[in-house]
Every structure is written in structure tokens, then in C-alpha cells.
RODRENBA-243481 format. One record per residue: x, y negated, z of N, C-alpha, C, O in turn; residue number from 1. Coordinates in nm, 2 decimals, decimal comma, always signed. Atoms other than C-alpha are relative to their C-alpha. Example, Ala and Ser with C-alpha at 12.3 -4.5 7.8 and 13.67 -1.06 7.14 Angstrom:
2
(pt (+0,09; +0,12; +0,00); (+1,23; +0,45; +0,78); (+0,09; -0,12; +0,00); (+0,19; -0,12; +0,07); 1),
(pt (-0,09; +0,11; +0,00); (+1,37; +0,11; +0,71); (-0,08; -0,11; +0,08); (-0,03; -0,22; +0,09); 2),
# end
This chain:
123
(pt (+0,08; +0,12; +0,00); (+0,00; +0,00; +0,00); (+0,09; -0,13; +0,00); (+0,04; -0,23; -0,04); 1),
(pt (-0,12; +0,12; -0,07); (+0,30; -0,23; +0,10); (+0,05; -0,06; -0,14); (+0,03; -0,17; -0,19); 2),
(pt (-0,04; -0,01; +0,19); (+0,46; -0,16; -0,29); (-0,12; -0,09; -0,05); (-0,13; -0,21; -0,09); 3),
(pt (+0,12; +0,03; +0,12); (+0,13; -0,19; -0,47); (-0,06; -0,18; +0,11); (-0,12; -0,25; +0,03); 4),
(pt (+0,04; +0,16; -0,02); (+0,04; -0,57; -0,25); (+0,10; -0,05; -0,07); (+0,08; -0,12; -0,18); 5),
(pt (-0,12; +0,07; +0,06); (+0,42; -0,67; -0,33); (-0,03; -0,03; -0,17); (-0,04; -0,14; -0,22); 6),
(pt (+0,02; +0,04; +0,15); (+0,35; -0,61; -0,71); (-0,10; -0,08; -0,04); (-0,09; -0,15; -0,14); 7),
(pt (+0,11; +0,10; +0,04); (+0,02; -0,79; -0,70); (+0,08; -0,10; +0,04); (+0,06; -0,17; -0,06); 8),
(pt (+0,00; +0,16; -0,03); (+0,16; -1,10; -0,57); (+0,13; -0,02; -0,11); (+0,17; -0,13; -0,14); 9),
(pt (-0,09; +0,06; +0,13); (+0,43; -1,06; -0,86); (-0,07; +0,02; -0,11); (+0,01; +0,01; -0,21); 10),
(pt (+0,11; -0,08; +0,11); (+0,18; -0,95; -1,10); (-0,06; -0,18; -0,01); (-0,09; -0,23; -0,11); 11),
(pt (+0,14; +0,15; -0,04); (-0,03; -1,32; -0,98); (+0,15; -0,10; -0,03); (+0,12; -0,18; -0,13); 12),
(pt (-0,12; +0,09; +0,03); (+0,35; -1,53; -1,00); (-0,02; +0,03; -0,10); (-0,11; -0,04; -0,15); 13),
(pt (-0,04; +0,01; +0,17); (+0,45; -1,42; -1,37); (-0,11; -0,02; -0,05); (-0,10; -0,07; -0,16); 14),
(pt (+0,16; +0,09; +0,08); (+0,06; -1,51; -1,46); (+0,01; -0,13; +0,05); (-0,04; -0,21; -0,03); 15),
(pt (-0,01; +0,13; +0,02); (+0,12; -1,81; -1,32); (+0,10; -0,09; -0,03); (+0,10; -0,21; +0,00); 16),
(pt (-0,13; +0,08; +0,08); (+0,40; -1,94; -1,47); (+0,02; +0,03; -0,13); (+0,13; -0,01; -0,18); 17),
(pt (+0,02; -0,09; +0,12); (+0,31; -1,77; -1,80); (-0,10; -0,14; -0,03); (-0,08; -0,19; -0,14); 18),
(pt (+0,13; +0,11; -0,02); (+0,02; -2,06; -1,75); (+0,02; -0,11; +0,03); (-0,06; -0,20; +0,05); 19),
(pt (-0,06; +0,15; -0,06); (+0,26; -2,34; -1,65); (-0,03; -0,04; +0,08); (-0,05; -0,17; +0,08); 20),
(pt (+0,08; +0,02; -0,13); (+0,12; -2,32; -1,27); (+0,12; +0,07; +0,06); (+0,21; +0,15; +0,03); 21),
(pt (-0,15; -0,04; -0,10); (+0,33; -2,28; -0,98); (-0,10; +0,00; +0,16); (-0,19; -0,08; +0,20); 22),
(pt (+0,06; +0,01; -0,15); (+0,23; -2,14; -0,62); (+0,10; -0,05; +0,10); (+0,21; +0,01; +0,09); 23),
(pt (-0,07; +0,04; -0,13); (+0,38; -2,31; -0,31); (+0,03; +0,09; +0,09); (-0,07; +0,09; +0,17); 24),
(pt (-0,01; -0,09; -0,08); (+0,52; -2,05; -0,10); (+0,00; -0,03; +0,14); (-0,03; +0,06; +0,23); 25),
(pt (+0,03; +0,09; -0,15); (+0,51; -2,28; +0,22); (-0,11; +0,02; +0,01); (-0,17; +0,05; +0,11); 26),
(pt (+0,18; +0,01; -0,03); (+0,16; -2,30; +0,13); (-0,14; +0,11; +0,05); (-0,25; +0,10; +0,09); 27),
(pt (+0,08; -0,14; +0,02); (+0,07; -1,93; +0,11); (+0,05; +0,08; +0,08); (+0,17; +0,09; +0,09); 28),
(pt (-0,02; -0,06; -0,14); (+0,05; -1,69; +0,44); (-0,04; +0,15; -0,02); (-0,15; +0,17; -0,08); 29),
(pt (+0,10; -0,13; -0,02); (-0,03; -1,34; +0,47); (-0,07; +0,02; +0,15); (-0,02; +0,00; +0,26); 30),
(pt (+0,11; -0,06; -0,13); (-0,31; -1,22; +0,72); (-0,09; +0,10; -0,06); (-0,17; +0,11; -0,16); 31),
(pt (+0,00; -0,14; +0,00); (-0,35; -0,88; +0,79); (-0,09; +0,00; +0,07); (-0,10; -0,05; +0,18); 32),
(pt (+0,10; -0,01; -0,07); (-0,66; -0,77; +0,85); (-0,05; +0,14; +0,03); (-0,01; +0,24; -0,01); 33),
(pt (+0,03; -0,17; -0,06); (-0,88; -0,49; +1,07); (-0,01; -0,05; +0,11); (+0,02; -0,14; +0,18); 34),
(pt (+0,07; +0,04; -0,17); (-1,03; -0,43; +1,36); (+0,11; +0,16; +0,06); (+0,09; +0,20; +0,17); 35),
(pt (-0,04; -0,13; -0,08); (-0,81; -0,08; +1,42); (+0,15; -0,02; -0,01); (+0,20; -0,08; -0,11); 36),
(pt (-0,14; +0,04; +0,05); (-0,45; -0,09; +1,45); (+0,09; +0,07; -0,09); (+0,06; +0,18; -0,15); 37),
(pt (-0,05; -0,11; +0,11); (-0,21; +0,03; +1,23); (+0,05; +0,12; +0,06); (+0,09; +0,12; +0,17); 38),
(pt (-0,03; -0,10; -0,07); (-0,12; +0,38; +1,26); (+0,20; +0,01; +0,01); (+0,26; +0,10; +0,06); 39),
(pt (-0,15; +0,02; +0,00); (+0,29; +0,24; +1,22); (-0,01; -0,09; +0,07); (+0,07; -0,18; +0,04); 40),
(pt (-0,05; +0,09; -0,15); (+0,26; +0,03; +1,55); (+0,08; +0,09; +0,11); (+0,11; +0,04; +0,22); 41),
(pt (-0,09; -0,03; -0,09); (+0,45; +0,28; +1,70); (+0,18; -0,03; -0,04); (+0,28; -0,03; +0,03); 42),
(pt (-0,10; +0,08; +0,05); (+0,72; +0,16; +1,50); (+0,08; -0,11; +0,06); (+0,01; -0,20; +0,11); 43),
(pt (-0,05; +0,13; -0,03); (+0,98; -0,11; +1,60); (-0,03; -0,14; -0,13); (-0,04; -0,26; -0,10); 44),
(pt (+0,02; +0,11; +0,10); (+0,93; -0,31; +1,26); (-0,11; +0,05; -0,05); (-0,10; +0,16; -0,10); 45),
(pt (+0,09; -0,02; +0,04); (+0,61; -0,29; +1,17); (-0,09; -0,11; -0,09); (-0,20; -0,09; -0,13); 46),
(pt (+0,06; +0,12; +0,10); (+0,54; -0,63; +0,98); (+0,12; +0,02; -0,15); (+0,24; +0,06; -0,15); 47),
(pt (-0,05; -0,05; +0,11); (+0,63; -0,59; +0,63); (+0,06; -0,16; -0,09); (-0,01; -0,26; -0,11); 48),
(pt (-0,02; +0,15; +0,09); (+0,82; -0,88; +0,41); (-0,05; +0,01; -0,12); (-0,01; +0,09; -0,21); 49),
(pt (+0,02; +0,06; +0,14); (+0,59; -1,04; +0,14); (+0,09; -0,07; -0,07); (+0,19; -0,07; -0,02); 50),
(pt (-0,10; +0,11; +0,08); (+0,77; -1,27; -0,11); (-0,09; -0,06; -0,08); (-0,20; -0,02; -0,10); 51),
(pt (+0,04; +0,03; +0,17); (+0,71; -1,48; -0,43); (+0,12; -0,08; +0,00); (+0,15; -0,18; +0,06); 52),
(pt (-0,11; +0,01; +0,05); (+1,00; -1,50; -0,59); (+0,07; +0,02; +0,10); (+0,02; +0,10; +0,18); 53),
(pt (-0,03; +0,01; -0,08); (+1,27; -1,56; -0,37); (-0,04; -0,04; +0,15); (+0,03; -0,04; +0,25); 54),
(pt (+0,03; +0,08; -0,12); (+1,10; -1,72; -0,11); (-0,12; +0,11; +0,08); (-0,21; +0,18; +0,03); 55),
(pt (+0,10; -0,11; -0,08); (+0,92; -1,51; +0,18); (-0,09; -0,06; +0,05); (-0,07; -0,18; +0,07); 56),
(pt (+0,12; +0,07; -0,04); (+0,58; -1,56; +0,30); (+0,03; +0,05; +0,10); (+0,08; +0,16; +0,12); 57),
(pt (+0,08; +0,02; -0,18); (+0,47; -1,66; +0,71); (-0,11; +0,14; -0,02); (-0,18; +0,16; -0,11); 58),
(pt (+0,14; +0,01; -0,02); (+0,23; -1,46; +0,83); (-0,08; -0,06; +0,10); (-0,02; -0,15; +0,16); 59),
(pt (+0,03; +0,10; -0,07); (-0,02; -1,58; +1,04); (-0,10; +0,08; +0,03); (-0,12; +0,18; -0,03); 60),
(pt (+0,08; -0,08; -0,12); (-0,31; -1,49; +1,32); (-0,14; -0,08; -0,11); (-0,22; +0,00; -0,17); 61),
(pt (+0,07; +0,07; +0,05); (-0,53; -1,74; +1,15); (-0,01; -0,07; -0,11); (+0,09; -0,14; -0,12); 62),
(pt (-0,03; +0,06; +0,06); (-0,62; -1,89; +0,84); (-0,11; -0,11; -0,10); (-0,21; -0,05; -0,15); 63),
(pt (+0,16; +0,03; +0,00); (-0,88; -2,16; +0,70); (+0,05; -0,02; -0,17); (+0,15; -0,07; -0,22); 64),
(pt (+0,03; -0,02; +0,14); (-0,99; -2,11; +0,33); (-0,10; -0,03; -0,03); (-0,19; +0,03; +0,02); 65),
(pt (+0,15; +0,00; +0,02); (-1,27; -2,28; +0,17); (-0,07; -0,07; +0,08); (-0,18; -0,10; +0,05); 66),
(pt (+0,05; +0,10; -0,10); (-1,31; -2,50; +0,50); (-0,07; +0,10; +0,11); (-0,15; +0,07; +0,20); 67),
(pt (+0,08; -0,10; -0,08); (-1,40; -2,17; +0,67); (+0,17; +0,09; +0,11); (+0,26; +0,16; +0,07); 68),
(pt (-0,12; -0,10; -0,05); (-1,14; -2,02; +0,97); (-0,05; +0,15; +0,05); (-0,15; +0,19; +0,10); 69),
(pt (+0,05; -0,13; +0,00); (-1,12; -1,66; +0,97); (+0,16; +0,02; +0,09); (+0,27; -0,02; +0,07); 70),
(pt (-0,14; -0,14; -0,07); (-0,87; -1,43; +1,19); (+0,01; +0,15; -0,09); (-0,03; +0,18; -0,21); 71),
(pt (-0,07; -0,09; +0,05); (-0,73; -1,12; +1,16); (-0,11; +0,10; +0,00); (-0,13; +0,16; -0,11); 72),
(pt (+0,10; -0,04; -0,06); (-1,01; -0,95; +1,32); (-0,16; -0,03; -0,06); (-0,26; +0,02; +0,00); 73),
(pt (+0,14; +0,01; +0,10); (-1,31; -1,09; +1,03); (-0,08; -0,07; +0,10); (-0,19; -0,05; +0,08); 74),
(pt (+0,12; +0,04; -0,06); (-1,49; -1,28; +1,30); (+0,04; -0,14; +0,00); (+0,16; -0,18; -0,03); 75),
(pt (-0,01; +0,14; +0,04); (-1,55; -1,65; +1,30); (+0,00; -0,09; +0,17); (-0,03; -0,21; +0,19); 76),
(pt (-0,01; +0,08; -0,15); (-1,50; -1,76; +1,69); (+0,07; -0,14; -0,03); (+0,03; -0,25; +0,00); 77),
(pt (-0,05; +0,12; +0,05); (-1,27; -1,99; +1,56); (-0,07; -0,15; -0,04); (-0,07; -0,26; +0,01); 78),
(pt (+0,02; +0,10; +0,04); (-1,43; -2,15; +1,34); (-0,11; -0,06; +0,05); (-0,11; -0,18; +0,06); 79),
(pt (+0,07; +0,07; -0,11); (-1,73; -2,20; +1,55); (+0,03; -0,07; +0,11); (-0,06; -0,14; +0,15); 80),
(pt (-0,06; +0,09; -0,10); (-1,52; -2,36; +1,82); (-0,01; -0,11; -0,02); (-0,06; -0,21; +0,04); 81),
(pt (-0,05; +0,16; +0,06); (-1,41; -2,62; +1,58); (-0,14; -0,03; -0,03); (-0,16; -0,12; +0,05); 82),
(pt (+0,13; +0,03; +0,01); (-1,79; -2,66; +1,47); (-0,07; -0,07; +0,10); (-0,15; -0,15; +0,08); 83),
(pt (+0,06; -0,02; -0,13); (-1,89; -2,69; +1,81); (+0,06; -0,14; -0,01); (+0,01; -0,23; -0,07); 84),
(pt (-0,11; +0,12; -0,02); (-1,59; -2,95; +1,91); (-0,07; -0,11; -0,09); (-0,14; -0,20; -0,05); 85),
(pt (+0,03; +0,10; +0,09); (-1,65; -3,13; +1,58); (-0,15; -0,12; +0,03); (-0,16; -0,25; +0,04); 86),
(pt (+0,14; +0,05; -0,05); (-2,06; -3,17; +1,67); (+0,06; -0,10; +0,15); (+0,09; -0,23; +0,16); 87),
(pt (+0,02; +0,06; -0,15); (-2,00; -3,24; +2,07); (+0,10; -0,16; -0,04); (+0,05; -0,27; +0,00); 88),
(pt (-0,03; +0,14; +0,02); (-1,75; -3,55; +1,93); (-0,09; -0,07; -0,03); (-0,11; -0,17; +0,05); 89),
(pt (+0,10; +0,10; +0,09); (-2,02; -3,70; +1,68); (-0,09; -0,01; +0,14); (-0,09; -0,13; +0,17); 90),
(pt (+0,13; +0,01; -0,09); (-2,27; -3,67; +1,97); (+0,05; -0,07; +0,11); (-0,03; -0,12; +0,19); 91),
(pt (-0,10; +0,08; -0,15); (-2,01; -3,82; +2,23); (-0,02; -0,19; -0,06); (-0,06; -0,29; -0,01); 92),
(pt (+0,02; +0,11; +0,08); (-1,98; -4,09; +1,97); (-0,07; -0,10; +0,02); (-0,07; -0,21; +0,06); 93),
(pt (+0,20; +0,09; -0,02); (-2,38; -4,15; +1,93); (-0,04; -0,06; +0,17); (-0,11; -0,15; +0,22); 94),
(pt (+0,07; +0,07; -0,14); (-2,43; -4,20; +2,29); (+0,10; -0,09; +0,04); (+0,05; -0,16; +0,13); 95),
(pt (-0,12; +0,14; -0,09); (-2,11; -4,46; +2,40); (-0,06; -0,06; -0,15); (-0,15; -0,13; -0,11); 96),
(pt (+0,04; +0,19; +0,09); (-2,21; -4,71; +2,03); (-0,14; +0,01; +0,00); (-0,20; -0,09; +0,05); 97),
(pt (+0,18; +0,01; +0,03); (-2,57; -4,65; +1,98); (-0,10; +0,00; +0,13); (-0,22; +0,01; +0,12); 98),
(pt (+0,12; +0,01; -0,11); (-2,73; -4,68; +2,32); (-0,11; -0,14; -0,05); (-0,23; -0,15; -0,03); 99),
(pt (+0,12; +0,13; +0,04); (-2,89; -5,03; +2,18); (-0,08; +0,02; -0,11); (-0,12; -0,09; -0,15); 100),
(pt (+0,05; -0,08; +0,12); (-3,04; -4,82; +1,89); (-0,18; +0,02; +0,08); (-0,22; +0,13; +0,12); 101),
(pt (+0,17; -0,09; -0,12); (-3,45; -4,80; +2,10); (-0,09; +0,06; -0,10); (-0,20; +0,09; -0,04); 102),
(pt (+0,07; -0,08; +0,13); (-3,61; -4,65; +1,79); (+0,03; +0,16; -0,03); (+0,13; +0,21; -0,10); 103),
(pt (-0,02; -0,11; -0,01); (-3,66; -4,31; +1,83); (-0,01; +0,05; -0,13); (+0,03; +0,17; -0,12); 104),
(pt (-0,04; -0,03; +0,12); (-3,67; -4,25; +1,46); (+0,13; -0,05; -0,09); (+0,17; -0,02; -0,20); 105),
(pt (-0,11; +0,07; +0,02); (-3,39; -4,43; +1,41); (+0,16; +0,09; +0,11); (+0,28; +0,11; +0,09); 106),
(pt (-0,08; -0,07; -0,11); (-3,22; -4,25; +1,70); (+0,03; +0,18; -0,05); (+0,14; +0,24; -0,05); 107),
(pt (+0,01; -0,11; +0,08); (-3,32; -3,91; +1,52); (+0,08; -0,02; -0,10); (+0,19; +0,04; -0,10); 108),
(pt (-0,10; -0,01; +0,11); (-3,19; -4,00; +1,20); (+0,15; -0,01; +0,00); (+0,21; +0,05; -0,09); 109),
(pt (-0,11; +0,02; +0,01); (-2,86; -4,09; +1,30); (+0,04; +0,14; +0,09); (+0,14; +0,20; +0,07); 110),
(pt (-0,02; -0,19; -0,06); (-2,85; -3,74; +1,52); (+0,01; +0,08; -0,12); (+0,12; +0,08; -0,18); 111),
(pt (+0,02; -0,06; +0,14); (-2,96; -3,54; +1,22); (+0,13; -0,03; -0,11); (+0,20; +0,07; -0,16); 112),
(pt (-0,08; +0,01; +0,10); (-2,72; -3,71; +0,97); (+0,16; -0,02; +0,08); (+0,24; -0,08; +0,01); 113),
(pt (-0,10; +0,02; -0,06); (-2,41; -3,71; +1,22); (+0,03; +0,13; +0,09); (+0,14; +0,19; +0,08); 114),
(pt (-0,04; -0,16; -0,08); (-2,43; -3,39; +1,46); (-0,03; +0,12; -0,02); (+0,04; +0,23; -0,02); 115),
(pt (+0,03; -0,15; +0,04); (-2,66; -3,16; +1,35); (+0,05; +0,05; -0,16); (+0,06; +0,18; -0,17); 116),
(pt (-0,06; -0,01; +0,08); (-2,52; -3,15; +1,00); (+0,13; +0,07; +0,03); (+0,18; +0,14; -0,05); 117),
(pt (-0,12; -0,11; -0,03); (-2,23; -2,99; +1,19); (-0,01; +0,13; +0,00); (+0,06; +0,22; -0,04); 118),
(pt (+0,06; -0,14; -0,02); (-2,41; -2,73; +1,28); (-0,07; +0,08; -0,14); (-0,05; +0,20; -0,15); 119),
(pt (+0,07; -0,08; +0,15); (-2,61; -2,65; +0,91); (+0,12; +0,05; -0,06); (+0,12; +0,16; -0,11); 120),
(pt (-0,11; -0,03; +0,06); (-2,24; -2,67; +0,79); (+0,10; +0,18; -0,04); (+0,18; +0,24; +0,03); 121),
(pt (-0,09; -0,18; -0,03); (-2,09; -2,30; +0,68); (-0,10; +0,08; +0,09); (-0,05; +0,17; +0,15); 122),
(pt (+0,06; -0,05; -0,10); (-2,37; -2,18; +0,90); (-0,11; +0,17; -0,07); (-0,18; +0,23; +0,01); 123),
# end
């Protein structure tokens, strides 16, 4: 499996440079996913070196794609945190400038279009 990823990610390089496109290897991480462990964690080296080209890829616990953070593990705790966080600011916000706002439809819209929108977000 180790072989056959390596060759896809050289398989994906020489198409992109075939195409006058270039990937950032700073930019690009591997994360290894699963909820079971590997059956070579009894191993001392058990993380495997990706590359492109010369340059070796990070890997990483976490990674956000698409505006969405995913772990290793396929579940979204993460990124609900930051959803969460993101809302409880806007809503920290709304109540220290807008307390002189006394229009309760006025008071709604600016909830709606500021907090809860965090929440519809990726949801």
C-alpha cells in the first residue's frame, strides 16, 4: 500500500508538470486515516516517508480542506469547536455594540445574519 500511494503521488507530480502546474510541497501533508491501529505499530518506525520530488511531506493529526477540519479519526469535533468558538465571538460581539439596537426584529436579523449563520455553515 506504502509503494502503490508513493507512485500515485508521482503519477499526480508528472501530470502536473506535464500541465505546466506545480504542487507546493510545504503545502501538502499526509493524514493517515482509521479508527483501528495499524497492525505495524508494533514496530519502531512505523510512519512511512511520502515525497514529491525531492521534497518530503509533514504529516499531520489534522487537516482543514474545503473549509472543513477533519482528523485522523473521520470525525468533526474539531471542526465544531471552531464553529462553536467562531458563533460564541459574533454573539459576544452582538451584545457589547448593539445593546442600543431595541427592535426586536432588528435584533433578530442581526443574530440570524451574524451567529446563526455559523451554525447553518458546513452543518
Amino acid at each position: 500500500a506504502v509503494v502503490s500511494t508513493q507512485s500515485d503521488i508521482n503519477y499526480l507530480n508528472e501530470w502536473a508538470q506535464e500541465n505546466k502546474m506545480k504542487f507546493h510541497p510545504k503545502k501538502c501533508k499526509v493524514l493517515s486515516l482509521g479508527n483501528r491501529p495499524s497492525p505495524l505499530s508494533v514496530l519502531p518506525m512505523t510512519a512511512f516517508n511520502y515525497s514529491i520530488g525531492p521534497d518530503m511531506l509533514e504529516y499531520a493529526t489534522s487537516e482543514k480542506d474545503l473549509g472543513v477540519h477533519i482528523n485522523e479519526k473521520l470525525n468533526f469535533d474539531e471542526n465544531c469547536n471552531i464553529l462553536l468558538t467562531k458563533a460564541n465571538q459574533k454573539f459576544g460581539l452582538l451584545k457589547r455594540t448593539c445593546h442600543f439596537v431595541r427592535d426586536l426584529k432588528s435584533k433578530r436579523c442581526l443574530y440570524l445574519s451574524l451567529v446563526r449563520c455559523q451554525y447553518e455553515h458546513c452543518s
